[in-house]
Structures are given as structure tokens and as C-alpha cells.
C-alpha positions in Angstrom: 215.4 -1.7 39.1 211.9 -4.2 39.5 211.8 -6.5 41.8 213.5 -9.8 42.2 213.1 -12.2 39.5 212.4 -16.0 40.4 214.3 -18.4 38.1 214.1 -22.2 38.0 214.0 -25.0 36.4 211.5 -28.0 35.1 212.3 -30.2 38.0 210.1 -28.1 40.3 206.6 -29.4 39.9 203.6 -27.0 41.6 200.9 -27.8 42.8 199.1 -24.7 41.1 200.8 -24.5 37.6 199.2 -20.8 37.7 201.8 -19.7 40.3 204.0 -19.4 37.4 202.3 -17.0 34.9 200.9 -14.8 38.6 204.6 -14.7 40.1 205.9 -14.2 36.7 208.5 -17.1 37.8 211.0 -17.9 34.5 211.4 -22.0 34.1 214.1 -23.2 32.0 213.4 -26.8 30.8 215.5 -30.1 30.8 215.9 -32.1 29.0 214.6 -35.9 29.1 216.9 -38.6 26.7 214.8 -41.6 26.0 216.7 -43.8 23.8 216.9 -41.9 20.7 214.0 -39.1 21.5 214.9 -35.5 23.3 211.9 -33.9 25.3 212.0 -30.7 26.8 210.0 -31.6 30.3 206.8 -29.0 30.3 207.1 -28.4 26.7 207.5 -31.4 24.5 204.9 -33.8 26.5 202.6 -34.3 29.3 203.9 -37.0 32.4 200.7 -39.1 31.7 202.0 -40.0 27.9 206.0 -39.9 29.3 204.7 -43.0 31.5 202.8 -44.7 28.7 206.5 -44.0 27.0 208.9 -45.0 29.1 207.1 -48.4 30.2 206.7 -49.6 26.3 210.8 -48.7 26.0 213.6 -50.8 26.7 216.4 -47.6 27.5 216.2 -46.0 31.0 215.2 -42.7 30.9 218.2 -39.6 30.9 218.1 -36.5 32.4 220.3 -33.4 30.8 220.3 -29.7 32.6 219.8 -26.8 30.9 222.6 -25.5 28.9 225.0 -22.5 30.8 223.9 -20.8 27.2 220.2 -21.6 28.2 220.4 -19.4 31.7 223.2 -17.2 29.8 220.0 -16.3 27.9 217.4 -16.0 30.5 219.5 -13.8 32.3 219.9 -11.6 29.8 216.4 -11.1 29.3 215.4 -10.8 32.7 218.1 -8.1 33.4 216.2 -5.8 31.4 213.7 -5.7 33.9 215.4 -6.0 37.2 218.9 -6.0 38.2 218.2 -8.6 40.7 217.6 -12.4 40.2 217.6 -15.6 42.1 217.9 -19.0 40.7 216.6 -21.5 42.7 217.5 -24.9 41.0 217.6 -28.9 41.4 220.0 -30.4 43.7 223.5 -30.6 42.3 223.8 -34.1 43.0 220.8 -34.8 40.9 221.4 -32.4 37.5 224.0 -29.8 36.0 221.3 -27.0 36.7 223.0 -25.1 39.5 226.2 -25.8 37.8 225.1 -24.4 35.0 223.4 -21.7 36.0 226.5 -20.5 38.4 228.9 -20.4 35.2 225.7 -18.5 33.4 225.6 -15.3 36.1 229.1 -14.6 35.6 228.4 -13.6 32.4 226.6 -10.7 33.8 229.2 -10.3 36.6 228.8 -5.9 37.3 225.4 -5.7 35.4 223.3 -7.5 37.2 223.3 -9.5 40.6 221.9 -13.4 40.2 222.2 -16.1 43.0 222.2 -19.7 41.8 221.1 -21.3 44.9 220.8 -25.3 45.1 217.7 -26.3 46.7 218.9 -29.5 47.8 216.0 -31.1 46.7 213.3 -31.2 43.5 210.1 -31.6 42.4 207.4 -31.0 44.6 209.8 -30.1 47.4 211.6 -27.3 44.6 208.3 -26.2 43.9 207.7 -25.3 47.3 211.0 -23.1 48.2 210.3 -21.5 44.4 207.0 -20.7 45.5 207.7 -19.1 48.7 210.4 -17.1 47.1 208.0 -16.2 44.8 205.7 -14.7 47.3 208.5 -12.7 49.0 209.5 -11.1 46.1 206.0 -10.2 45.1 205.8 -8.5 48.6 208.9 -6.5 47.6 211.6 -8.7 49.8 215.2 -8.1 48.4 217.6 -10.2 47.2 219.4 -11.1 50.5 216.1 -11.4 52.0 214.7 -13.9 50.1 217.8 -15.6 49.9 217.9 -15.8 54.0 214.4 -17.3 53.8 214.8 -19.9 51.4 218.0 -21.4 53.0 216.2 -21.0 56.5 213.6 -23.6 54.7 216.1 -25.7 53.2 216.5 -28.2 56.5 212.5 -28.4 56.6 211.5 -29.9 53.1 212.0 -33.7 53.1 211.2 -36.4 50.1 210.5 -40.2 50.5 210.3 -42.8 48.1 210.1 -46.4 47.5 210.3 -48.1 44.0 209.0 -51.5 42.8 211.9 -52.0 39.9 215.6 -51.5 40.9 216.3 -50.9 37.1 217.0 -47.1 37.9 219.1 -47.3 40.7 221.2 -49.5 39.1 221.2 -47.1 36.2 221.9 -43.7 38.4 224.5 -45.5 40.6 222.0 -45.5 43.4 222.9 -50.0 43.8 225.6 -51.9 42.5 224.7 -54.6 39.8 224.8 -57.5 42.9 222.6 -55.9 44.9 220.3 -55.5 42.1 220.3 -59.1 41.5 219.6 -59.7 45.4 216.8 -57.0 45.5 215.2 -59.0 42.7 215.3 -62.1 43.5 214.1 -61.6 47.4 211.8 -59.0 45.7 213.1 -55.9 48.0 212.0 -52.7 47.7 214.1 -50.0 48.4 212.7 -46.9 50.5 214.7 -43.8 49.4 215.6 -40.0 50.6 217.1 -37.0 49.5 219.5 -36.1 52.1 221.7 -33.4 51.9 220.6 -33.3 48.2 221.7 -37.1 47.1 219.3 -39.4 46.8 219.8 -42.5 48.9 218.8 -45.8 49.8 218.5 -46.0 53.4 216.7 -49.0 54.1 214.8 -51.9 52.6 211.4 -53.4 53.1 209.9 -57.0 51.8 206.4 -55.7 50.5 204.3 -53.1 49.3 202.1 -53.2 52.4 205.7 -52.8 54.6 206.5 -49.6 52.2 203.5 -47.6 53.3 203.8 -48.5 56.8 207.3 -46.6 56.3 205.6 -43.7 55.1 202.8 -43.7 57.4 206.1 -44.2 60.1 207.6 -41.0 58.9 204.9 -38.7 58.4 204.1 -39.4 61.9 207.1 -37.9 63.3 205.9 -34.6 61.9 203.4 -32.6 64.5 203.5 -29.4 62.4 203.1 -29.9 58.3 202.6 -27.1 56.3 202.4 -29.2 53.4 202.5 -32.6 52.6 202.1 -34.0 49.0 201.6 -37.7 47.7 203.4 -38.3 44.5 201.9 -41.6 42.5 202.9 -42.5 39.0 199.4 -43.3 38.1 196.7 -41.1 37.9 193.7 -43.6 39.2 194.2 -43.9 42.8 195.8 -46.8 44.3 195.2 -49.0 46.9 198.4 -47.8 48.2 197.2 -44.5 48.1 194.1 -45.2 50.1 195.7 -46.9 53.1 197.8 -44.2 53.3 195.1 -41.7 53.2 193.2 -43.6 55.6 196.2 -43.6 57.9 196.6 -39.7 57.3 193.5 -39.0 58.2 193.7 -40.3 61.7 197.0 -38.3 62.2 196.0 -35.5 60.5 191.7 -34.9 60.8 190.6 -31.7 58.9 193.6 -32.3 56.6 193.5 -32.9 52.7 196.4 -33.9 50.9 196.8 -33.7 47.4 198.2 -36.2 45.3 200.0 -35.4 41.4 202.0 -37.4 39.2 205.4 -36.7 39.5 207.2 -35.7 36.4 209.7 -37.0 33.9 212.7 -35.5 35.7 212.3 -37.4 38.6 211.0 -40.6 36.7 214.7 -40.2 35.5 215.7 -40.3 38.6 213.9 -43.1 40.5 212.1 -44.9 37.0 208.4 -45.0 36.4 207.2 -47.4 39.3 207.7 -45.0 42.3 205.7 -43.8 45.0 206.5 -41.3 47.8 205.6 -37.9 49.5 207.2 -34.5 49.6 206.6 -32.8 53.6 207.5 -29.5 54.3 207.1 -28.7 58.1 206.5 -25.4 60.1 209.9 -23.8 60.7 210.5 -22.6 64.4 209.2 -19.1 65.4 211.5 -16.3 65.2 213.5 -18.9 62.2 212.7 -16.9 59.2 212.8 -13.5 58.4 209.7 -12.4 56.4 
């Protein structure tokens, strides 16, 4: 009955917002606590003025998953269309969302056959695997199908960051309170990955300058990108952003590589002062199915 529907939620952040409306991809929203104000990210307000928010308050941003009611609903209205859907959401270690949206397909347990698959990862990188499911579906790929393909890409989509304030990770549990104090005071900046779906501190540089050379460091280990994104949280480009362009561009000629401002969830996540890049490499010949 239809094809396979594509559910997931705000984390993911495309590239092309009008792969949404073309793919007919469902997104339910979450939630972003900031002190005493509730936004639903996508709907309530735009990153730019969540930055401009954020900075001028003193509470730490809070992220909250959509409700199991929330997918209970979406399900619901999708299954009167198809009989098949797949819910691709953020990584469990980061939100409630695949949780959530697990405890919300049993509701249609015999009606309707939903997989709640955790990408492992979010924004730009969840964007991505929604996308490519997307297409598969569109192309009239079943269920199992897509569901092979997306966990074939799963080990292929990697996030860096690096932050300049150690607020957030102090907040999400990412450092203890001490090592916050240390970062600060030597002014470390802490170069983050999402690795098997937790974000994680896994080393430390000195200086803004040292930061990009770690991103310049592991972009270079790739020899086949099929996409690689810079996330910013400004929308004038940096100087940052131009060394590592410039850098790009000698590893990568007759590339282009856009750059977006990542979005309230992950600002949750890692706070307002990040900087990073989403890659997603060629998979192996012969490694996926469609």
C-alpha cells in the first residue's frame, strides 16, 4: 500500500530544505528549553535569531525529543497511505527520539510495519542517511531494502567539532567541573566526535589556529568524499573558515564545499561557539544494495 514513508526528526539539517516537501519526508520537531522559553526547532524560530538568543541568556540551552504521542500521531497518519515506514532518528545517546519513536510503532503493531532506526549520528550527518533513504524509496526500494542501505552507510558518516566555551560540556556531562576549570584557565579547546553515536572528547588543542589544523588532519585521511560539509555558528565567513577552505582546496581541486549554520539541536548539544564538519565517504563497491 504506497511506498515507504521517511520519518525523522528536527535534528537532521539538509542542505536543500526542498528535499523535504519533493521526498514527501515527515519531520517531527524537538523541542529547545531555553530557560523559561519552549521552541519547536524548524517551527518556532530561525538558528540565526536562536544564536542571537542563546548568547544574550544566562541558562544553557535544553534539548527534549518528541513525545512517543508525537510519533504515535504521525504514524497514524502516515498509515493511511502506506503500510510501510522508516524512522530514521538522532542518536540515542544524544535525544529520546528513537526511544520514543520505538514505543510509538508498537502502537500500530499488525497494522502497519515502521522501523525506528538510530542513525548514530545528527544534523548534517542525519540529513544525509534521511536523504538517501529518501531517494530509495522514491525509486520504489522496500522496507528491508532501504533499511540494508542506510545501516550499510552508518560506518561512513563522521562529525568533528571543536568548541571555544567548555560551558556545554560541562552541562551535557561531556567534562567534569575540574576539567572545566583546567580547560579555562590554560584556554583548551576541546576537539569532539560522534563515535558510535556519543559525543566525545578525544583530544585537546591550545589554539584556534591548532583546531583547524585537526580538521584539515582529518579530512585528509579521506581519498573518496561524497560529501563534506562545514558547520559555522556564524553566518559571515570566518577566518577559520578560510584557512580551511584554502587547505581544502589543495586536497580537494574542483571541489566546493558548502558551509550552513548548524541548528538549535546541536547548539544544545555542543553550545553556540562550535565549529566542525560533517564527511560522508564513498562506501566500498559491491557494499550497498541499491
Amino acid at each position: 500500500m504506497g511506498k515507504v514513508r521517511i520519518v525523522t526528526d528536527s535534528s537532521a539539517q539538509f542542505l536543500d530544505p526542498t528535499v523535504v516537501d519533493r521526498y514527501g519526508i515527515t519531520v517531527v520537531p524537538h523541542t529547545i528549553l531555553l530557560g523559561s522559553r519552549a521552541f519547536r526547532e524548524g517551527i518556532d524560530i530561525e538558528p540565526q535569531a536562536f544564536f542571537q538568543l542563546v548568547r544574550q541568556t544566562e541558562f544553557p540551552a535544553r534539548l527534549m525529543a518528541p513525545s512517543a504521542d508525537d510519533f504515535t500521531a504521525v504514524f497514524k497518519r502516515l498509515n493511511r497511505e502506506t503500510d510501510q515506514i522508516l524512522a530514521i532518528t538522532m542518536s540515542r545517546h544524544m535525544s529520546q527520539a528513537w526511544e520514543n519513536a520505538l514505543r510509538a510503532s508498537k502502537a500500530l503493531l499488525g497494522r502497519c510495519d515502521i522501523v525506528p532506526l538510530d542513525s548514530t549520528t545528527t544534523s548534517v550527518g542525519l540529513a544525509l542517511l534521511v536523504e538517501q533513504a529518501a531517494q530509495a524509496a522514491e525509486d520504489g526500494a522496500t522496507l528491508d531494502d532501504i533499511v540494508h542501505l542506510i545501516r550499510s552507510l552508518l560506518p561512513h558518516v563522521y562529525s568533528v567539532f571543536y568548541v571555544d566555551s567548555l560551558t556545554y560540556l560541562r552541562h551535557n556531562n561531556l567534562l567534569s567541573e575540574a576539567q572545566v576549570l583546567l580547560g579555562t584557565m590554560l584556554d583548551i579547546k576541546p576537539f569532539l566526535t560522534i563515535e558510535n553515536g556519543e559525543l566525545i572528547a578525544m583530544e585537546k588543542v591550545r589554539s584556534q589556529a591548532q583546531a583547524i589544523e585537526k580538521l584539515i588532519e582529518f579530512v585528509a585521511e579521506f581519498s573518496e568524499l561524497q560529501h563534506l560539509v562545514i558547520l559555522t555558528n556564524a553566518l559571515l565567513p570566518a577566518e577559520r573558515t578560510r584557512l580551511l577552505l584554502e587547505h581544502l582546496a589543495m586536497e580537494f581541486p574542483d571541489r566546493s564545499f558548502p558551509q550552513v549554520l548548524y541548528q538549535p539541536s546541536l547548539v544544545a548539544l555542543i553550545g553556540p561557539d562550535g565549529y566542525g564538519v560533517v564527511v560522508q565517504e564513498e562506501a566500498e563497491a559491491g557494499e550497498e544494495l541499491l
